[in-house]
ChimeraX commands (.cxc) that place a marker at each C-alpha (Angstrom):
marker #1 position 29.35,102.50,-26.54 radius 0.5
marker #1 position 27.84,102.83,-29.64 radius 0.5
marker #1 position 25.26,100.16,-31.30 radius 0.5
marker #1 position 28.60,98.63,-33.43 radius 0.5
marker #1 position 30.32,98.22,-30.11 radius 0.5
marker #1 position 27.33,96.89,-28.31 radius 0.5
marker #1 position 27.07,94.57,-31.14 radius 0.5
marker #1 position 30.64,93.16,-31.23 radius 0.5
marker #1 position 30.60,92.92,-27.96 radius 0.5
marker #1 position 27.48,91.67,-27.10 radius 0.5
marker #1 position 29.08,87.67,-26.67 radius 0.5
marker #1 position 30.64,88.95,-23.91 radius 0.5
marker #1 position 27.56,89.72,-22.26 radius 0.5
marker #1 position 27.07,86.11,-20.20 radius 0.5
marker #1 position 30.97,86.53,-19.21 radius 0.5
marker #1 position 30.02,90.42,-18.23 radius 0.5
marker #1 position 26.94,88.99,-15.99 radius 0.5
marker #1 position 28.74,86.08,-14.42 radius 0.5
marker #1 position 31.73,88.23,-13.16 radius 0.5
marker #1 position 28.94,90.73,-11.68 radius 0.5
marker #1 position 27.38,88.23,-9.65 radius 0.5
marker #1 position 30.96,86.69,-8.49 radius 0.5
marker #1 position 31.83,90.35,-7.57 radius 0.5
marker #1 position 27.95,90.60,-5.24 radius 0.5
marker #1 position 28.88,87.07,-3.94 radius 0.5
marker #1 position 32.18,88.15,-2.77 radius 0.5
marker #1 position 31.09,91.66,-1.62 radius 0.5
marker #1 position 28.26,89.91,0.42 radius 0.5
marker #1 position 30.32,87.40,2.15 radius 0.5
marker #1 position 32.93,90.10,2.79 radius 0.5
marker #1 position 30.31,91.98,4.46 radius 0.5
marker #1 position 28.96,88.89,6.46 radius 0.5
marker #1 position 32.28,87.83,7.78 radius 0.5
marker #1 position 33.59,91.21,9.43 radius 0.5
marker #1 position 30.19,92.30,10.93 radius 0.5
marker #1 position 31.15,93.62,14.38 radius 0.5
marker #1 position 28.00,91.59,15.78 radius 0.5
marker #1 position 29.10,88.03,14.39 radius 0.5
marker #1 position 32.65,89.15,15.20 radius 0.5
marker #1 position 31.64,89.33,19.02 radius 0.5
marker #1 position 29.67,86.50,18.93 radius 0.5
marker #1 position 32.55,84.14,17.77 radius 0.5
marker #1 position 34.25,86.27,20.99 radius 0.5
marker #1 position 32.00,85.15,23.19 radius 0.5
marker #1 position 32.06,81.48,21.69 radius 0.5
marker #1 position 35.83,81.25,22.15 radius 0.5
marker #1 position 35.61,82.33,25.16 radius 0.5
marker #1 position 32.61,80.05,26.29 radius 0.5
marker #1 position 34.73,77.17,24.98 radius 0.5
marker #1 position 37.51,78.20,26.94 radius 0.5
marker #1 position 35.87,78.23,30.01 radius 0.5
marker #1 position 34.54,74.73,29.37 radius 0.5
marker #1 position 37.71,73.54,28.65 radius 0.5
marker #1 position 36.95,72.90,24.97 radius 0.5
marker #1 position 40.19,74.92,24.01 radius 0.5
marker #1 position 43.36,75.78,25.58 radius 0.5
marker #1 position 44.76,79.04,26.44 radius 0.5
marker #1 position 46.98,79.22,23.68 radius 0.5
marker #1 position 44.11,78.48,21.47 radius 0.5
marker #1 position 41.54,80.99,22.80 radius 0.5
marker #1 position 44.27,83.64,22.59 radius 0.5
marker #1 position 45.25,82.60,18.72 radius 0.5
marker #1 position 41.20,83.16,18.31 radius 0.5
marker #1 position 41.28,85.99,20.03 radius 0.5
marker #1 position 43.52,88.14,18.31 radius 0.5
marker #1 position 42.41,87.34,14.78 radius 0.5
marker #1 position 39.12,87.97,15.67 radius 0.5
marker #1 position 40.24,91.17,17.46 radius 0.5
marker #1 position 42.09,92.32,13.93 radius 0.5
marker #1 position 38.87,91.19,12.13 radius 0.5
marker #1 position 37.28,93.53,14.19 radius 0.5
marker #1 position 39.03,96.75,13.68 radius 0.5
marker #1 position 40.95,95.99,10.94 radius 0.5
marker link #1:1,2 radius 0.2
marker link #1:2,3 radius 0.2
marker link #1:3,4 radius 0.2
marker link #1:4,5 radius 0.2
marker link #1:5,6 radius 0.2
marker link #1:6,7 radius 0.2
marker link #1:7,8 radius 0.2
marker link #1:8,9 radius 0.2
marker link #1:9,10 radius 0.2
marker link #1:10,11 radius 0.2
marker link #1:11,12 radius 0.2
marker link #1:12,13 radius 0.2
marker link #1:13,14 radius 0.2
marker link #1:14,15 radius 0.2
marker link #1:15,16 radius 0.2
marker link #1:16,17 radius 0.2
marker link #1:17,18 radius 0.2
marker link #1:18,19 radius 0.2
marker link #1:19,20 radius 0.2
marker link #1:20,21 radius 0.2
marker link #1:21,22 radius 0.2
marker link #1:22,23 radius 0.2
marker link #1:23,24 radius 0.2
marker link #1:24,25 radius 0.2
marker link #1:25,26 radius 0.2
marker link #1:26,27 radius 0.2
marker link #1:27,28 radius 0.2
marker link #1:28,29 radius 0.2
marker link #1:29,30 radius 0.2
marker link #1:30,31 radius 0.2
marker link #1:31,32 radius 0.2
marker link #1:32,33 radius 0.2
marker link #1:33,34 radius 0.2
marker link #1:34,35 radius 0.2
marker link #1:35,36 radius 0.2
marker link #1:36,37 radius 0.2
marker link #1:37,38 radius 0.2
marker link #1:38,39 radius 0.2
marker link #1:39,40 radius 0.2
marker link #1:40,41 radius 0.2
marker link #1:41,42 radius 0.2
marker link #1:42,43 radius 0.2
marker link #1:43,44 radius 0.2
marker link #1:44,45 radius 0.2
marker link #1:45,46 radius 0.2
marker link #1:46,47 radius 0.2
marker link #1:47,48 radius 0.2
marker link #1:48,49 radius 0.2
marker link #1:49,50 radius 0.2
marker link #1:50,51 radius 0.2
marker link #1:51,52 radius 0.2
marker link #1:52,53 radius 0.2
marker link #1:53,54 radius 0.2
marker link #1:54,55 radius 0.2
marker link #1:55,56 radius 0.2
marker link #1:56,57 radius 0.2
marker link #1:57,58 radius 0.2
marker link #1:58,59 radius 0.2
marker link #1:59,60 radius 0.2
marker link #1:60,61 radius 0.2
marker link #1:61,62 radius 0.2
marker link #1:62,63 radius 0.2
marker link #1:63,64 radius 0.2
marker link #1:64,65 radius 0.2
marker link #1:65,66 radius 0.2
marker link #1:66,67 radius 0.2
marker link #1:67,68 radius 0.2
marker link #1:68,69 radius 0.2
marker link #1:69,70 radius 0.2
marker link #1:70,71 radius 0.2
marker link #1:71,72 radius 0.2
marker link #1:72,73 radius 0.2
view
């Protein structure tokens, strides 16, 4: 882009900025919620809150196999 272009263009620069950050927000958060180790951990919390009677069966197996297709999906 040429300095005309980067002229004419340059009020879209805020707009340009704010849809970079969205994009690192949602990349981050992507990253956070199908990390294998947090992924296991909320395993081993279903499964702790099974045991305790927190949850049903039902439940814990609902939990389970989201978490499982969050894991290797």
């Amino acid at each position: 882009m040429g300095l005309v272009g980067g002229l004419l263009t340059l009020p879209l620069a805020p707009a340009r900025g704010l849809a970079w950050v969205l994009e690192q927000v949602v990349a981050e958060a992507d990253a956070e919620l199908n990390d294998p180790r947090r992924i296991r951990a909320e395993l081993a919390d279903a499964a702790a809150a099974l045991d305790r009677g927190e949850i049903d069966e039902p439940t814990y197996d609902e939990l389970e196999q989201e978490l499982l297709v969050r894991l290797h999906g």
